[in-house]
C-alpha positions as CSV (number, residue, x, y, z in Angstrom):
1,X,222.6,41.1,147.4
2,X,221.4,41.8,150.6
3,X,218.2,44.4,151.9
4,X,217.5,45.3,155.4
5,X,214.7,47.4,155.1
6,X,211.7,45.2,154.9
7,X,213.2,42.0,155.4
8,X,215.1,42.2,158.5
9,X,214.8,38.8,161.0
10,X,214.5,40.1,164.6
11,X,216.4,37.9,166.7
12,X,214.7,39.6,170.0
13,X,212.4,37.5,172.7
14,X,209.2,36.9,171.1
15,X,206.9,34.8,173.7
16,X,203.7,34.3,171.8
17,X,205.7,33.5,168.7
18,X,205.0,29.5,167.6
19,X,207.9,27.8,168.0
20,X,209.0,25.3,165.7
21,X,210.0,21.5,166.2
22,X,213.6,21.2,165.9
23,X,213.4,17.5,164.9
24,X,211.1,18.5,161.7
25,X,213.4,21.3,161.0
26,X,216.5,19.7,161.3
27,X,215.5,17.2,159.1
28,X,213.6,19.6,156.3
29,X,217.2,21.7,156.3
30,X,218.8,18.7,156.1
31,X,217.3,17.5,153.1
32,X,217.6,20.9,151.7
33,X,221.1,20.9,152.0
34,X,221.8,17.5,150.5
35,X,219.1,18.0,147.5
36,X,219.7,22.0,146.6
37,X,223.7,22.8,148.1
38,X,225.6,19.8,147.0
39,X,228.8,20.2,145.8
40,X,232.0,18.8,146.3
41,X,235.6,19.3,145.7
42,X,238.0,21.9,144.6
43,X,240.2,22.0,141.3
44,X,242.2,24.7,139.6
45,X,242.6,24.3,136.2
46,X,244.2,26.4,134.0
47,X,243.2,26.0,129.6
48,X,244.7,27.8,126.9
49,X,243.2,26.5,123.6
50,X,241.5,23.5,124.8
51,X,244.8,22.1,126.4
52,X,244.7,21.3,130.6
53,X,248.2,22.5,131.5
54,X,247.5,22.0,135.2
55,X,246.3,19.3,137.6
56,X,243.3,19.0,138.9
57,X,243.4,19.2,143.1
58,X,242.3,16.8,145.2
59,X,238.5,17.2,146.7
60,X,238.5,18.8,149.7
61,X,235.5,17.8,152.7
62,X,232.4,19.4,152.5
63,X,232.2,22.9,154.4
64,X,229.4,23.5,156.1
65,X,229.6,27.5,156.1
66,X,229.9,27.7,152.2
67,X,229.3,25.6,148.3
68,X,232.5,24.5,146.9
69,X,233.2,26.0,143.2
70,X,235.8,24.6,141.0
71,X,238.0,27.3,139.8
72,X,239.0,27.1,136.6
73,X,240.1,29.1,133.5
74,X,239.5,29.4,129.5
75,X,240.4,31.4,127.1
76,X,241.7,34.0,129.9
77,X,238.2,33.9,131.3
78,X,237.5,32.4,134.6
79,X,235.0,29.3,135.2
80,X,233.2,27.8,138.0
81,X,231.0,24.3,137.8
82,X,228.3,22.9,139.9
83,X,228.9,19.4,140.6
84,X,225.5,17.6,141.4
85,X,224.3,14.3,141.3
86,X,223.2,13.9,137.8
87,X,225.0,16.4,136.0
88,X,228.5,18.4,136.6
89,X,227.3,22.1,134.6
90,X,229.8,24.9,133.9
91,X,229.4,28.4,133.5
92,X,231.5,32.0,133.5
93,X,231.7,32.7,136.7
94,X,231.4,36.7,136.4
95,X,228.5,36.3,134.8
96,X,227.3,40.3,134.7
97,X,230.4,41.5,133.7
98,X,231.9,38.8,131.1
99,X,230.4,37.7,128.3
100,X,231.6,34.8,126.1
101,X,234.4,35.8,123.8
102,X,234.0,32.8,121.2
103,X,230.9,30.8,122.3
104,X,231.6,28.1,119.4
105,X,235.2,28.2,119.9
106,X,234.6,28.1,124.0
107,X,232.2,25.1,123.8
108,X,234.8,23.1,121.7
109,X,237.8,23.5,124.3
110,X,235.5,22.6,127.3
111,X,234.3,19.4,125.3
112,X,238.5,18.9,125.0
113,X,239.3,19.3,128.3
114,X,240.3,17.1,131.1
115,X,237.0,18.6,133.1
116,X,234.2,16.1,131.8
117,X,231.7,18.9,131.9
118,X,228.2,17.2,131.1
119,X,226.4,21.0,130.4
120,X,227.5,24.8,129.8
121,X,225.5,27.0,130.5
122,X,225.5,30.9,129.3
123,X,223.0,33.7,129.5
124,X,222.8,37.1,127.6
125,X,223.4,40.8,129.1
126,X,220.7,43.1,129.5
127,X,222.8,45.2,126.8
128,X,221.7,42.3,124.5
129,X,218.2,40.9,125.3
130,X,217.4,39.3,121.9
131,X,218.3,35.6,121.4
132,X,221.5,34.9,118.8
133,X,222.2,31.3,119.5
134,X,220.3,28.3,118.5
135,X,220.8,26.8,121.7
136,X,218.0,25.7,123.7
137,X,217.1,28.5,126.2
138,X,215.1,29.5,129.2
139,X,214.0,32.9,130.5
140,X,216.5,34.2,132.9
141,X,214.2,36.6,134.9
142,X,216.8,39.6,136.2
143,X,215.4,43.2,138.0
144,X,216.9,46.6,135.9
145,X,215.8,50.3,136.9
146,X,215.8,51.9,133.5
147,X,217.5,55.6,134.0
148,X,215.5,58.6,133.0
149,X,217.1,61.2,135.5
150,X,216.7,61.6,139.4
151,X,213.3,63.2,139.3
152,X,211.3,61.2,136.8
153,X,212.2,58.0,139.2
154,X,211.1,59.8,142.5
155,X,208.0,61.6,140.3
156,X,206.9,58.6,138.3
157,X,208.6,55.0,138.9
158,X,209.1,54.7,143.1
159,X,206.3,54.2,145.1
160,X,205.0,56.6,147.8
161,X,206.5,54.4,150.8
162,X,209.9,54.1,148.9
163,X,209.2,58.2,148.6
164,X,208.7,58.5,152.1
165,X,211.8,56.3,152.9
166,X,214.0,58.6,150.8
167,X,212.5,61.6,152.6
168,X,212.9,60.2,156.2
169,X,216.5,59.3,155.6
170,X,217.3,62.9,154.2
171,X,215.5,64.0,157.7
172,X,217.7,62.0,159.8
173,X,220.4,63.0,158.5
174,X,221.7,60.1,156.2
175,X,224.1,61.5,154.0
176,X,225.0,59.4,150.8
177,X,228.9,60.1,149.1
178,X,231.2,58.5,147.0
179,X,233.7,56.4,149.3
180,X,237.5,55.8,148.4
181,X,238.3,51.9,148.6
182,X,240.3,52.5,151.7
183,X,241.1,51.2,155.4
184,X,238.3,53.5,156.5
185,X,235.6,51.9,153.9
186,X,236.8,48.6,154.8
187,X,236.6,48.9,158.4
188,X,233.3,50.3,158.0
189,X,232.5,47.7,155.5
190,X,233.6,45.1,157.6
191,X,231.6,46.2,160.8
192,X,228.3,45.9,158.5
193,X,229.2,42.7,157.5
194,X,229.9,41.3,161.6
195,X,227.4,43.0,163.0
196,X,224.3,39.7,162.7
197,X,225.3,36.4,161.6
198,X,221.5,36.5,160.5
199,X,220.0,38.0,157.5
200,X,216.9,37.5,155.5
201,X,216.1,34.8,157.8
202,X,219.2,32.4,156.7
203,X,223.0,32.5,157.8
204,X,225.0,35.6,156.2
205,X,228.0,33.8,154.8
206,X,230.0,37.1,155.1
207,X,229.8,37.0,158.9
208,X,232.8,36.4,160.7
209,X,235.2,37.7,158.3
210,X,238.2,39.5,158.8
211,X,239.4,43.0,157.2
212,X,241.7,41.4,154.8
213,X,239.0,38.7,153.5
214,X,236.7,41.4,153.3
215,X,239.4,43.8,151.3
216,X,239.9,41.0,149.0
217,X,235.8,40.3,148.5
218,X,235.8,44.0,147.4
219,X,238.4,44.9,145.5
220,X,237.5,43.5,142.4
221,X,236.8,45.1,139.6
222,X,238.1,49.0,140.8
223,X,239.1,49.9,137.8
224,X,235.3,50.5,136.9
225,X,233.9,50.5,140.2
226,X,232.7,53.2,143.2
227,X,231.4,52.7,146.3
228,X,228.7,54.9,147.5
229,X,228.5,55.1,151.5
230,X,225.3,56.2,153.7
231,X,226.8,58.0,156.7
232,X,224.9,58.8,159.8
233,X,227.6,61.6,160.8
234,X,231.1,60.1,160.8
235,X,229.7,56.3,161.1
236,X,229.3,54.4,157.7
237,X,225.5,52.5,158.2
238,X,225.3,51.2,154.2
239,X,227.2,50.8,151.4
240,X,226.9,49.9,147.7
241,X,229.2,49.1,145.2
242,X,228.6,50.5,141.9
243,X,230.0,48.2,138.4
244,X,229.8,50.1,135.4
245,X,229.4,47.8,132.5
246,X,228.9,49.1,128.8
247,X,225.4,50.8,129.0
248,X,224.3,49.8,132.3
249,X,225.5,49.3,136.1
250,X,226.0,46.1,137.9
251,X,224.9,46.5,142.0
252,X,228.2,44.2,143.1
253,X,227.1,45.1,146.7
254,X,223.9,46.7,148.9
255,X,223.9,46.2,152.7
256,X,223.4,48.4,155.7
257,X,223.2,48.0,159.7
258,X,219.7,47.0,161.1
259,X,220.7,48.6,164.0
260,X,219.9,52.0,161.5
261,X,217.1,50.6,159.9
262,X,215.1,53.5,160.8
263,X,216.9,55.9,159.0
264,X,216.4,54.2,156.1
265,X,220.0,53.8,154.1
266,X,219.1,51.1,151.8
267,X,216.8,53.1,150.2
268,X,219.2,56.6,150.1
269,X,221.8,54.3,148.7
270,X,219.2,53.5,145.4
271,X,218.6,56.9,145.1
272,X,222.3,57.7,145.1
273,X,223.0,55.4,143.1
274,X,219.8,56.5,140.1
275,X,221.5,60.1,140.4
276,X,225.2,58.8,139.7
277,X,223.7,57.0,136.9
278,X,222.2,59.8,135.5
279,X,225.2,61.9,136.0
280,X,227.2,59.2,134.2
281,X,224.7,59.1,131.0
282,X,224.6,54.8,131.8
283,X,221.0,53.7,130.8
284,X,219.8,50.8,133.1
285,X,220.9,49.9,136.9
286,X,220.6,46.2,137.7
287,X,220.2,45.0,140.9
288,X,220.7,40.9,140.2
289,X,217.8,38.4,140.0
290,X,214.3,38.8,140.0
291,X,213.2,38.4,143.6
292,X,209.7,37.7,145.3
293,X,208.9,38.5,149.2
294,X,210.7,41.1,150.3
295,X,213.3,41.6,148.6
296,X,211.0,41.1,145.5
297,X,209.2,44.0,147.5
298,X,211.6,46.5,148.0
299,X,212.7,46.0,144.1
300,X,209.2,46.6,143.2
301,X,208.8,50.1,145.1
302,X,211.9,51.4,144.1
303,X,211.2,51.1,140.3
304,X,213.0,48.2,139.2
305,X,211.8,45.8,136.4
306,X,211.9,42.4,135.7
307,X,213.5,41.7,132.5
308,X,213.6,38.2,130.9
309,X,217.5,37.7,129.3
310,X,217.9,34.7,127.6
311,X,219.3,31.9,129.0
312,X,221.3,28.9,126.9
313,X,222.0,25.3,127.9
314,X,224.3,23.5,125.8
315,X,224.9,19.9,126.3
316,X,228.6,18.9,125.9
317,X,228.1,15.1,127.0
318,X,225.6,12.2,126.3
319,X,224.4,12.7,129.9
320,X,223.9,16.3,129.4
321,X,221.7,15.7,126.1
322,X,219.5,13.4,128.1
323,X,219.6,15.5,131.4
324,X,218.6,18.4,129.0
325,X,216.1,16.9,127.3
326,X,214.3,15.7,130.8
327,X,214.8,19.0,132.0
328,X,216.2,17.8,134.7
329,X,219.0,20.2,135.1
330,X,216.9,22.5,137.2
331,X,217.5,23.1,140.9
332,X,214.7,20.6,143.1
333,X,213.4,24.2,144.7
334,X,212.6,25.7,140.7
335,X,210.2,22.4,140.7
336,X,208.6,22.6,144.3
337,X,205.0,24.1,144.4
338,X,205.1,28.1,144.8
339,X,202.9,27.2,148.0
340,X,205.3,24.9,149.6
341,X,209.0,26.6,148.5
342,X,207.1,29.3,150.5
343,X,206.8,27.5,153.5
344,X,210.3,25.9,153.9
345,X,210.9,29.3,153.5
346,X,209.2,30.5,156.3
347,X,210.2,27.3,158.7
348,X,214.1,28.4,157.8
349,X,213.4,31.4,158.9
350,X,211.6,30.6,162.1
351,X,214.3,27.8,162.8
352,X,217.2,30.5,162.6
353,X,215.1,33.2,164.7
354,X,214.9,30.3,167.3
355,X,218.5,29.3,167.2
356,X,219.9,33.2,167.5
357,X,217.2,34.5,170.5
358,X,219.5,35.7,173.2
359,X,217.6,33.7,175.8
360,X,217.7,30.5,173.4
361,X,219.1,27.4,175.4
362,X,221.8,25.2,174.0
């Protein structure tokens, strides 16, 4: 999920701006990509009871403009799995909005299966923050506003610049509704989606698409969904889709034009969206993972939370029990130095800015 507000890359000509090597950063991304991103292959597999009752595809070549996940199904519920070099780890892949039906009963079929898994991993709802499992587990850090009504959050838990921001966009005239999920909203949708191929200082994979990929990356999940639209008179500048989940909401979707940036829609769209969860009686609004930076940022001032769920790893093979017990099923980037994660963060950055300046040479 995706905020503009304080995080927007310009992409205009900056003179005095340091410019970065391209050899160093071509070879800094590359190793990113090869030691964080890797992942190969497709498969669709479909298990009822433990049993494989389909084939597993052939692996595909890598694609550079998105990380292959294997489809797969169990127990009704659909699956993806990280293939990486040491360890091939499975988990749902709805995560906010499925939890395990039968966690014994699940890890027995995948241990069955024809998929080799070496670890499953599974995490707890915010409905259900207390460990029940004896697996071993991590704190999953996740961001929740807790819901005490429209005026407590602008009184008591938003900061004065996310104040002023709700404020400026009421005074130019940013007007925040609940959209239908039709051509109109998609259109709009879409137009949001093409309008930089840049965001947050990294490529937006949702660039480029068409109406119908973008219908089918939002339809899921209507039947307890809404999208909330921030209109700047007839043109849609934001949207957010709202997942209502038990006590709490799931934000599915957040995004608005940076050409509007000034009117502040993000921030209308969070205030919308605390008053329709108030309306609704639902306790806590999530807003995925807990973020630094400024994304981290915007979270902060707007009143959400960091909550720690509990996360499980369960080993299903001999290499996952001695992966697990290494701790070496991380990502590389959790185990990189705060200091230096932050600076290949800012040389990606830089490195894109340079790549998308309209006087950049080929």
């Amino acid at each position: 999920m995706l905020l503009l507000q304080s995080t927007a890359v310009s992409v205009g000509t900056r003179p005095d701006r340091p410019r970065v090597f391209p050899s160093l950063a071509f070879v800094v991304a590359a190793v990113l990509k090869l030691a964080l991103l890797w992942e190969n292959g497709e498969a669709a597999i479909e298990l009822e009871h433990g049993q494989a009752v389909a084939h597993v595809l052939p692996c595909l070549a890598p694609d550079r403009k998105r990380r292959r996940r294997e489809a797969i199904r169990i127990y009704g519920q659909e699956v993806t799995f990280h293939r990486r070099r040491l360890v091939k780890t499975v988990q749902i892949k709805d995560e906010w909005n499925q939890d395990v039906k039968n966690v014994w009963a699940f890890i027995e079929a995948l241990k069955r299966s024809a998929l080799k898994a070496d670890l499953f991993t599974f995490w707890q709802r915010p409905t259900d923050p207390q460990p029940r499992y004896p697996f071993y587990q991590e704190p999953e850090p996740v961001a929740v506003l807790p819901i005490r009504g429209y005026k407590y959050w602008v009184r008591h838990q938003i900061n004065k610049g996310a104040r002023q921001a709700v404020a400026r966009a009421q005074r130019r005239g940013v007007e925040v509704r609940v959209a239908d999920f039709d051509d109109e909203l998609v259109d709009g949708i879409t137009t949001i989606y093409n309008e930089t191929p840049i965001r947050q200082g990294k490529p937006f994979p949702h660039y480029g698409k068409t109406v119908e990929a973008v219908r089918r990356l939002n339809e899921t999940y209507l039947d307890c969904s809404e999208f909330l639209g921030a209109y700047h008179g007839r043109e849609l500048i934001g949207f957010m889709k709202l997942t209502y989940m038990e006590n709490y909401v799931d934000t599915m979707g957040l995004l608005s034009k940076i050409a509007h940036r000034d009117k502040s829609p993000t921030n209308a769209l969070i205030a919308g969206a605390v008053e329709r969860c108030h309306q609704k009686g639902v306790a806590y609004l999530c807003y995925g993972e807990w973020s630094r930076r400024g994304l981290g940022d915007f979270k902060c001032h707007n009143g959400f939370q960091r909550f720690e769920l509990p996360r499980y790893y369960v080993p299903l093979t001999v290499t996952g029990r001695i992966v697990l017990a290494l701790r070496l099923h991380r990502d590389v980037a959790s185990l990189l130095p705060q200091k230096m994660l932050d600076w290949l963060i800012d040389l990606r950055t830089n490195w894109y800015s340079r790549l998308t300046r309209p006087n950049a040479e080929a």
